[in-house]
C-alpha positions as CSV (number, residue, x, y, z in Angstrom):
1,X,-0.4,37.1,-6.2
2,X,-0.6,35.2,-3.3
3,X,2.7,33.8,-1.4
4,X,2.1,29.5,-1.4
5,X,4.5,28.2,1.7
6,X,5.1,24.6,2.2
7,X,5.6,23.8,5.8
8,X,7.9,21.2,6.8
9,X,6.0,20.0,10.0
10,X,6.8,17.1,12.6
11,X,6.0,13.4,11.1
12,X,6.1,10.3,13.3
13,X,9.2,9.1,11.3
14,X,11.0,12.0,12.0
15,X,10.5,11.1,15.9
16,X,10.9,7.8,15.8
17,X,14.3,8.5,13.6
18,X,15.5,10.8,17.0
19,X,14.4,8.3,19.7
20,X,17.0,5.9,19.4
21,X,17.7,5.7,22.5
22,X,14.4,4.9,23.7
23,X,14.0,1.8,21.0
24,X,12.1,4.5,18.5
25,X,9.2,3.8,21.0
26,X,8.0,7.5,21.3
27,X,4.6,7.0,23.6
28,X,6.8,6.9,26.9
29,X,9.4,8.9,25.0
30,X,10.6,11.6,27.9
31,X,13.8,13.3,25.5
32,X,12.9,14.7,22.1
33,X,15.9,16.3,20.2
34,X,14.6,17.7,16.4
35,X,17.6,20.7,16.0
36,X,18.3,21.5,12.3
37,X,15.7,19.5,10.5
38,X,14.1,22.5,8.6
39,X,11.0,22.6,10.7
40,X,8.3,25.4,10.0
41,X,5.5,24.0,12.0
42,X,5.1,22.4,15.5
43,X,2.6,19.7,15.0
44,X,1.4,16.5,16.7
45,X,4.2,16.6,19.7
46,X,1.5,16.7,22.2
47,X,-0.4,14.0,21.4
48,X,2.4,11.4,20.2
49,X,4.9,12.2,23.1
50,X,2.9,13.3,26.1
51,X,6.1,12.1,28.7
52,X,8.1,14.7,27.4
53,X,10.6,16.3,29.8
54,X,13.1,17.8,27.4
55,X,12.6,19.2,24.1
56,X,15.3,20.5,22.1
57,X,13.8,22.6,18.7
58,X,16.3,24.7,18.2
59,X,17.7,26.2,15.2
60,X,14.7,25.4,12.8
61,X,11.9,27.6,11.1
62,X,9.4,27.6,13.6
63,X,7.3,30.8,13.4
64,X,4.6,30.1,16.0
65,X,5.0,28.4,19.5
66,X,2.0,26.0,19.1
67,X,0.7,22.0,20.0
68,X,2.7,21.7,23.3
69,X,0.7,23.2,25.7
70,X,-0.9,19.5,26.6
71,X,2.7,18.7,27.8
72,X,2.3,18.6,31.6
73,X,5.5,16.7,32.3
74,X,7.9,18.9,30.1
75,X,10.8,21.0,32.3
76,X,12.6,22.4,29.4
77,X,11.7,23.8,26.0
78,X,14.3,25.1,23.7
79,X,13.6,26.9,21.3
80,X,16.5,29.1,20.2
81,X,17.3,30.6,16.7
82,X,13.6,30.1,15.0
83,X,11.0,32.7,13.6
84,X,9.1,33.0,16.9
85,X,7.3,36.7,17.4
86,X,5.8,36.1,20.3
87,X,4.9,33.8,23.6
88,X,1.7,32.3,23.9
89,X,0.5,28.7,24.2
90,X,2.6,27.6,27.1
91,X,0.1,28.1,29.8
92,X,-0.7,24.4,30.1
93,X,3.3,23.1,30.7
94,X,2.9,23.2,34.8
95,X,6.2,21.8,35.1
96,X,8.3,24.2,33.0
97,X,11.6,25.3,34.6
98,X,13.5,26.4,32.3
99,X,12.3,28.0,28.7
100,X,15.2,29.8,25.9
101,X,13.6,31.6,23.2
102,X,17.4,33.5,22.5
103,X,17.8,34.8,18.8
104,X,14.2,35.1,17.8
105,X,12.3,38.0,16.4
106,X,10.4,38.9,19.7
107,X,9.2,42.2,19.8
108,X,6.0,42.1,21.9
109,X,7.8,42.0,25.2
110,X,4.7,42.1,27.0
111,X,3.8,38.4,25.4
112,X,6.0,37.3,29.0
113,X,3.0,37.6,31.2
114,X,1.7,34.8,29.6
115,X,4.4,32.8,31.7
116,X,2.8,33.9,34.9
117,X,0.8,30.8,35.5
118,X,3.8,28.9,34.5
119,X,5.2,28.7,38.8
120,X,7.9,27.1,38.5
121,X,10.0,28.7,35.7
122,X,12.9,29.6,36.9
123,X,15.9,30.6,34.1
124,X,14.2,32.4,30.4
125,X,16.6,33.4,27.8
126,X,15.4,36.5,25.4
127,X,18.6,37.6,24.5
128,X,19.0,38.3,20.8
129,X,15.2,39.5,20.3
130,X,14.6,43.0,19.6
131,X,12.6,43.4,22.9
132,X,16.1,42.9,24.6
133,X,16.6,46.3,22.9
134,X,13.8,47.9,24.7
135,X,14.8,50.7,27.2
136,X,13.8,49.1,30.9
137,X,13.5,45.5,29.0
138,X,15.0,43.5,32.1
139,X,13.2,45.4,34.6
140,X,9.5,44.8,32.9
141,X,10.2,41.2,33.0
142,X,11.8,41.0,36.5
143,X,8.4,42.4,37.9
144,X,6.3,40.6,35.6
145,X,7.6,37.1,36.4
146,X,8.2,37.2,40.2
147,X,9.1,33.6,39.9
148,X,12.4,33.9,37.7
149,X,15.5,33.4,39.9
150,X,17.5,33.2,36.6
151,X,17.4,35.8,33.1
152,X,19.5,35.7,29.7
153,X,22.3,33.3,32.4
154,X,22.3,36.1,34.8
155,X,21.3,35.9,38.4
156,X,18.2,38.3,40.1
157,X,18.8,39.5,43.3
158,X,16.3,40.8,45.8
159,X,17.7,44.0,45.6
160,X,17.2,44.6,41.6
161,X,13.8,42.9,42.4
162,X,12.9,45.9,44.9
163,X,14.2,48.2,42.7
164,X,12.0,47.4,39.6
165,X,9.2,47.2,41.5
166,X,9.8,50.9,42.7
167,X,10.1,51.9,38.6
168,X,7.5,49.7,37.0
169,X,4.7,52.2,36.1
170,X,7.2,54.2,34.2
171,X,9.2,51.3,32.6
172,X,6.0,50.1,31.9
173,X,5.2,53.3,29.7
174,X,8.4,53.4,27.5
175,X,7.9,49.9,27.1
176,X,4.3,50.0,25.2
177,X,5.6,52.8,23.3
178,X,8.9,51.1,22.2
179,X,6.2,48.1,21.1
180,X,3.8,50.5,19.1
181,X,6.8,51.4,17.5
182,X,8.1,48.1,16.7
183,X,4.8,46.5,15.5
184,X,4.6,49.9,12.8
185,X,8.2,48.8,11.8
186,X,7.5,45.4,11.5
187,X,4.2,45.4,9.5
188,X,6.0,47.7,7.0
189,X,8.8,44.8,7.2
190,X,6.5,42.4,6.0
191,X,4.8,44.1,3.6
192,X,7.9,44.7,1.5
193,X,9.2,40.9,2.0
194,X,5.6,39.9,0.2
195,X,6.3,42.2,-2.5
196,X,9.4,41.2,-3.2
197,X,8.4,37.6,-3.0
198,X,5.9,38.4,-5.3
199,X,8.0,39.9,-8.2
200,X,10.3,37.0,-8.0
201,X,7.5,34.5,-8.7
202,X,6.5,37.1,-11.3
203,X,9.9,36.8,-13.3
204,X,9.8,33.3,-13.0
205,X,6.7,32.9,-14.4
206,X,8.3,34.8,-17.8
207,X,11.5,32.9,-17.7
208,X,9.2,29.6,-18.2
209,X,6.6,31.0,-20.5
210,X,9.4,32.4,-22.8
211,X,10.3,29.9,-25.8
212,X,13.6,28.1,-25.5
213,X,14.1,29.2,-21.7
214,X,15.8,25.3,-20.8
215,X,17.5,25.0,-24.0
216,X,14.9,21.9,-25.1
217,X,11.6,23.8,-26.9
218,X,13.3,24.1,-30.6
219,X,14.5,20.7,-30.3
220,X,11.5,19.2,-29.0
221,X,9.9,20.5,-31.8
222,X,11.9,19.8,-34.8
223,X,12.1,16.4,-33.4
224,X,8.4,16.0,-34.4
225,X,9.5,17.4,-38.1
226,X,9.9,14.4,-41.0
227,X,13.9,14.1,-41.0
228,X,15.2,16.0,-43.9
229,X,18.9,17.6,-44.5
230,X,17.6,20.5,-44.6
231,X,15.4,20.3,-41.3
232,X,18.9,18.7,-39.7
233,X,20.7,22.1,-40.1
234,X,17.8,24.0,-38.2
235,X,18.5,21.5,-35.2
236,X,19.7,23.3,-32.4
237,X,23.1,22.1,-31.7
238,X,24.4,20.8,-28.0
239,X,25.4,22.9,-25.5
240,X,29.4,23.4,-25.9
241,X,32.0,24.0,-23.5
242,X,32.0,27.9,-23.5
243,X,28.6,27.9,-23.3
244,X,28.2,26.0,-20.5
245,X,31.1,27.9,-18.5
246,X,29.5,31.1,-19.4
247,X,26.3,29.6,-18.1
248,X,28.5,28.8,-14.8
249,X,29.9,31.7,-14.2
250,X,26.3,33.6,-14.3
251,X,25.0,31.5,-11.5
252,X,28.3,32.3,-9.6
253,X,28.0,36.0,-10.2
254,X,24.3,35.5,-9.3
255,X,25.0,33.5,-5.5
256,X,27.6,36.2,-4.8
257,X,25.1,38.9,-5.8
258,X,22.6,37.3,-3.4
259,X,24.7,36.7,-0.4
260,X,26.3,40.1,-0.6
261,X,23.2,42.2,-0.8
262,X,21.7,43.8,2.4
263,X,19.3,42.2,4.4
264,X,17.2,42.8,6.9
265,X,16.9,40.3,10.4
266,X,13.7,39.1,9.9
267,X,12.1,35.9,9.4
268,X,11.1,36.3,6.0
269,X,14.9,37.0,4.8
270,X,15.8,33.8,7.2
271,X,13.0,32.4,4.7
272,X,14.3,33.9,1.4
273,X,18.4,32.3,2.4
274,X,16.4,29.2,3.0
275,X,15.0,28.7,-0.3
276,X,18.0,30.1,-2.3
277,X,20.1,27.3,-0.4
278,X,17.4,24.5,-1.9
279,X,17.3,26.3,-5.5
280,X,21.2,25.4,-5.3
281,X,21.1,22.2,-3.9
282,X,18.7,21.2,-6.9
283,X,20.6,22.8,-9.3
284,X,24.0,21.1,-8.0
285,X,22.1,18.1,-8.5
286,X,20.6,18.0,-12.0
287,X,24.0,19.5,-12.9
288,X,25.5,15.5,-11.6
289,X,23.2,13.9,-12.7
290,X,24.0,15.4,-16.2
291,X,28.0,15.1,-15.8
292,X,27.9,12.0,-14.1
293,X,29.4,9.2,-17.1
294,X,27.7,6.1,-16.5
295,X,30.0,3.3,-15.9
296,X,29.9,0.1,-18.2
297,X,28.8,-3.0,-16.4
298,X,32.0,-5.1,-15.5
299,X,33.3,-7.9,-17.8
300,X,33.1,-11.4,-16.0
301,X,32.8,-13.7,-18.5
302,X,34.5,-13.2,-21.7
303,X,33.6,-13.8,-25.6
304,X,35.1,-17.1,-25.4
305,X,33.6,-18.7,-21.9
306,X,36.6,-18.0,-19.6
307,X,35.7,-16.6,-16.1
308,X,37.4,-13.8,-14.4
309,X,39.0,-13.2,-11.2
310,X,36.6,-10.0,-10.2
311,X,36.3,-8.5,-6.8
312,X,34.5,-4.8,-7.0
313,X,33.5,-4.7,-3.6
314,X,37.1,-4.8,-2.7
315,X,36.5,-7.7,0.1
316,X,38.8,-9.9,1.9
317,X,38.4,-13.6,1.1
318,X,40.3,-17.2,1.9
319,X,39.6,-20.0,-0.6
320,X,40.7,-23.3,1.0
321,X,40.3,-26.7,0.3
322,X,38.7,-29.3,2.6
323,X,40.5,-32.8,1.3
324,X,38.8,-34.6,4.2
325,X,35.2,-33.5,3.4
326,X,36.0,-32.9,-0.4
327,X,35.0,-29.8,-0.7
328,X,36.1,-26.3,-1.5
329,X,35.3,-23.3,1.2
330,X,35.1,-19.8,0.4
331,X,35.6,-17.1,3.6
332,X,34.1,-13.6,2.3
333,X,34.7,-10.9,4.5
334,X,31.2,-9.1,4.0
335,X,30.4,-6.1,6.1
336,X,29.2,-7.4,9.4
337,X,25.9,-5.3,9.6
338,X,25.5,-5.5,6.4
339,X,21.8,-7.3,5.5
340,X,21.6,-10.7,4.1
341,X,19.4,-9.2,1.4
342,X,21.7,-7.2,-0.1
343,X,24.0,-10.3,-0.7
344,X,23.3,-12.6,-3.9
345,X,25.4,-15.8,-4.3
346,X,26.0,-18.3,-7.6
347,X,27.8,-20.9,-7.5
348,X,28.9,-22.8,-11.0
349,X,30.9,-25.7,-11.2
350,X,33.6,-24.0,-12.3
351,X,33.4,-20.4,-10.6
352,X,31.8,-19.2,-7.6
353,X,30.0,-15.7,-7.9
354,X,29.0,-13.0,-4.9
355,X,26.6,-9.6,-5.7
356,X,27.2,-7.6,-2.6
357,X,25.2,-4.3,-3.0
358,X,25.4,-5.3,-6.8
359,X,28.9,-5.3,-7.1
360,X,30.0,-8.6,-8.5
361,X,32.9,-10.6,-6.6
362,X,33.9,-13.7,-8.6
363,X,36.2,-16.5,-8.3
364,X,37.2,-19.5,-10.6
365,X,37.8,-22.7,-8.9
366,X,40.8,-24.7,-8.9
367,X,38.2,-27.8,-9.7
368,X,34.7,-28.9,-10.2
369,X,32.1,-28.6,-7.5
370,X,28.6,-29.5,-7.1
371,X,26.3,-26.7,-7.2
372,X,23.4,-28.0,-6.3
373,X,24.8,-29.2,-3.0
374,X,26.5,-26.1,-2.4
375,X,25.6,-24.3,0.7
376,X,26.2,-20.3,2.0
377,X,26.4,-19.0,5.3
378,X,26.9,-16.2,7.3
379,X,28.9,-16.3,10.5
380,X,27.1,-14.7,13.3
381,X,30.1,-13.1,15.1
382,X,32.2,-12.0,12.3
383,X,29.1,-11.5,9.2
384,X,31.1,-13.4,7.3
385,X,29.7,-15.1,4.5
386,X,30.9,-19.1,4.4
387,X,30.1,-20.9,1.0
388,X,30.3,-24.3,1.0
389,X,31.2,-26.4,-2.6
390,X,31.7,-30.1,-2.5
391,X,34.0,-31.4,-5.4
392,X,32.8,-33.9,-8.4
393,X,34.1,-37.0,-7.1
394,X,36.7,-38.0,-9.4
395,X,36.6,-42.0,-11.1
396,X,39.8,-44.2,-10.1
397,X,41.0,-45.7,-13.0
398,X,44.3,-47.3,-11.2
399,X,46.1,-46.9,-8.6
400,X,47.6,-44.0,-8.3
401,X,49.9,-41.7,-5.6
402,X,46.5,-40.0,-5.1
403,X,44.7,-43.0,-4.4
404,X,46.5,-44.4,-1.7
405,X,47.1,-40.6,0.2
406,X,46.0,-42.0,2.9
407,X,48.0,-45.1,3.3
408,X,50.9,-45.7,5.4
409,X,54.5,-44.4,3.9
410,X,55.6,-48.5,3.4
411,X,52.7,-49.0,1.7
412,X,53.1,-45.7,-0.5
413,X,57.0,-47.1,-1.3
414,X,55.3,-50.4,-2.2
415,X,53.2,-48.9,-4.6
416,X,56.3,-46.7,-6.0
417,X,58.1,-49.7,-6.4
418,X,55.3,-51.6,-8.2
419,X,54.7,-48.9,-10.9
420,X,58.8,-48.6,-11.5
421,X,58.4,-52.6,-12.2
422,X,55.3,-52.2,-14.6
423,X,57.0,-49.1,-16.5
424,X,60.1,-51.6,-17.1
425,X,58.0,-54.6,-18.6
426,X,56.2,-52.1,-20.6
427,X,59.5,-50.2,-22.3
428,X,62.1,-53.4,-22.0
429,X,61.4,-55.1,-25.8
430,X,63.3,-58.4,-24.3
431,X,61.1,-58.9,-22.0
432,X,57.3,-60.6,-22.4
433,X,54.5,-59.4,-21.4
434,X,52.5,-62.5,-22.6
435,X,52.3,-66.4,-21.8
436,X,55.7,-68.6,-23.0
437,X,52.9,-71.3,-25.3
438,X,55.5,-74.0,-25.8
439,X,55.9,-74.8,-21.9
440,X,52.2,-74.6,-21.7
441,X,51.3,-78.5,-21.4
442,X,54.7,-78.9,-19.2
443,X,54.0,-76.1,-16.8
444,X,50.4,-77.8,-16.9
445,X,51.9,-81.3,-15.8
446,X,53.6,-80.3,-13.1
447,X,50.8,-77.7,-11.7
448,X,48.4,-79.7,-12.2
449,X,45.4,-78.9,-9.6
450,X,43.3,-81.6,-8.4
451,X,39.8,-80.6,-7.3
452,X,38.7,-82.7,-3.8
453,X,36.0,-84.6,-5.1
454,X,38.1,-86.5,-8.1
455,X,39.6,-89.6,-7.2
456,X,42.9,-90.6,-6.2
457,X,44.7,-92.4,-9.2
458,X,47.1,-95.1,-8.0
459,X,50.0,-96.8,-9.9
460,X,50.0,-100.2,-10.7
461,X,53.2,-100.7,-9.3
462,X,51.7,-99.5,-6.1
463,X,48.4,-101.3,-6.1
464,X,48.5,-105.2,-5.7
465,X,45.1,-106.4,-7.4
466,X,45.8,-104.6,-10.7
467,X,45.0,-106.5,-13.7
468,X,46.1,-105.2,-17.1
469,X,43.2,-105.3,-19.7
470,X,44.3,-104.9,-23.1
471,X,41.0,-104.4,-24.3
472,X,40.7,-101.2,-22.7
473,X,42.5,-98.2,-23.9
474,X,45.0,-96.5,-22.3
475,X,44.0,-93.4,-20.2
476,X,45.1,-90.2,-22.1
């Protein structure tokens, strides 16, 4: 059966998301730091980044040193604790100083003369492959790269120079036959890991061929069954308690059995640890997504109408209100970077309501406002969000203390005075609150308003030429 790997290789994304600090702008990129991302694959480096200077890889999957070569600029390449087995492909780096392969599963040590064209390397770190086992290992490499001042953080002097020059043929000789020797081990190494991989596909395969293996198949298929009391009993029943902790325990007993079993150091068993660590990450999460109770959406208007005081997201807020603009203001203390899209406002004329990542805040009113001329905000400096709510203007009926707010305090004491007065006529029984008719024609007589265009009636006491007529009337 044949082993199916997916490879986890280098997307653009995954640079852009690590080149912060250039703006995510990764054509003049010259730092590149991908550590612990699961990487199995070096892929499009060279042609996306080709300013390069540093390039940290370091604790991944990487099996093959590969797609970098075109990286003239790049100085330093680290690529410690991966699945590399040997150097090659690093010819074309002119500029590399410095280069750590430590913890890797080197074992052709004479993959280093590769480096020769590479002229200004100066420090290479193999410790932790098994060619740093190799009887004469430090010597081979000494006189292989003359241009190494530094190897595994320890200085070469001239003298151990000389010396390994003086040695070379023989160390030379122990070291092929320590590498024949390795290369036997190691095919036999992975032929055991594909067998092995192979009969754990196998078993899977039966696991999920055999009837009832996720607890589903006899359901599934009574479910298709015309409902009948006696089909009903033949339903499989839910999973209980006790069986679910037995179920539990097995996968416990299972992990434990896996991590304490012996391994070997290669990269297949680095490869094995990684896919057991996903098989229980999904597992841990199918097994939330089944426990996890789903919440009942919140209450915030009840049977009857009335709106509730909510506030899920747990914000600060200030509710004030604006008597000389008549209006209300609402101060919500939203997260400042939070986006604008993921804030929803509704304002009612009685209640004011806020989705902030879909978590209602609401807020009744101490009086009517205007929704449609209602306006939200948010504040620049602070992110807060500002909603403005002019009041219903309200219809003066009389005067009132609220009427005449704005009046001086004599003419407020005035008013006070006047209402007192029109309380007393109102209550007092001896008093009238209508017209006195019998003094009407004698408060008439006596007020009695002339208009400026009548004439002026004289006496005739008063006027000399007055002759009495008695055939004319009197004047009423």
């Amino acid at each position: 059966m044949p082993c199916v790997t997916s490879f986890l290789s280098v997307t653009e994304d995954l640079i852009r998301r690590n080149a912060e600090h250039n703006d995510c702008v990764i054509f003049s990129l010259e730092e590149l730091s991908l550590h612990q991302q699961e990487i199995e694959r070096l892929e499009h480096i060279d042609k996306w980044c080709r300013d390069l200077k540093i390039l940290y890889l370091q604790n991944n999957l990487i099996g093959k040193i590969e797609n970098v070569n075109k990286l003239k600029k790049l100085e330093y390449l680290n690529l410690a604790l991966n699945n590399i087995e040997k150097i090659e492909n690093l010819e074309g780096c002119e500029r590399l100083a410095k280069l750590d392969l430590t913890v890797n599963f080197i074992g052709e040590l004479s993959s280093v003369k590769t480096l020769k064209d590479n002229i200004h390397l100066k420090e290479l770190f193999l410790m932790g492959n098994p060619c740093a086992d190799f009887d004469g290992y430090r010597e081979f490499v000494v006189v292989t790269l003359q241009q190494l001042k530094w190897l595994d953080g320890k200085e070469i002097e001239r003298s151990e120079r000389i010396q390994a020059l003086q040695n070379y043929p023989a160390v030379e000789q122990r070291i092929r036959e320590q590498e024949k020797a390795y290369c036997l081990k190691r095919a036999k190494d992975k032929q055991e890991a594909q067998r092995k991989l192979e009969a754990e596909l196998e078993n899977e395969d039966k696991k999920k061929s055999h009837p009832g293996f996720d607890g589903r198949w006899y359901t599934d298929i009574h479910a298709t069954l015309p409902s009948s009391p006696e089909s009903k009993g033949h339903l499989q029943a839910p999973e209980t308690q006790e069986e679910h902790n037995k179920k539990k325990l097995n996968e416990i007993d299972d992990d434990l059995e896996f991590w304490n079993k012996p391994s070997l150091f290669t990269p297949e068993s680095r490869l094995e640890t990684l896919r057991h660590m996903e098989k229980q990450r999904k597992d841990q999460e199918k097994l939330s997504k089944k426990t996890k109770t789903v919440k009942p959406p919140r209450v915030l208007i009840t049977g009857d109408g009335k709106a509730l005081n909510v506030n899920e997201p747990k914000l600060d807020f200030s509710l004030k209100d604006d008597e000389k603009h008549n209006q209300i203001i609402l101060d919500l203390a939203v997260y400042r970077y939070m986006d604008t899209s993921l804030i929803e406002v509704d304002v009612q004329p009685t209640y004011v309501r806020v989705m902030v990542k879909g978590k209602p805040f609401q807020l009744v009113l101490p009086s009517e406002v205007k929704p449609d001329s209602s306006s939200a905000q948010r504040s620049q400096t602070t992110g807060h969000l500002v909603v403005c709510m002019p009041k219903v203007e309200e219809v003066i009926t009389g005067r009132t203390a609220k009427s005449m707010k704005g009046a001086s305090d004599s003419s407020r004491e005035q008013t006070n005075r006047r209402n007192k007065q029109i309380e007393k006529l109102e209550v007092d029984p001896s008093k009238y609150s209508y017209p006195d008719v019998t003094t009407i024609v004698q408060e008439k007589n006596h007020r009695a308003r002339r208009l400026g265009t009548e004439p002026k009636i004289v006496s005739r006491e008063e006027d000399p030429d007055f002759e009495d007529n008695p055939e004319v009337p009197p004047l009423m």
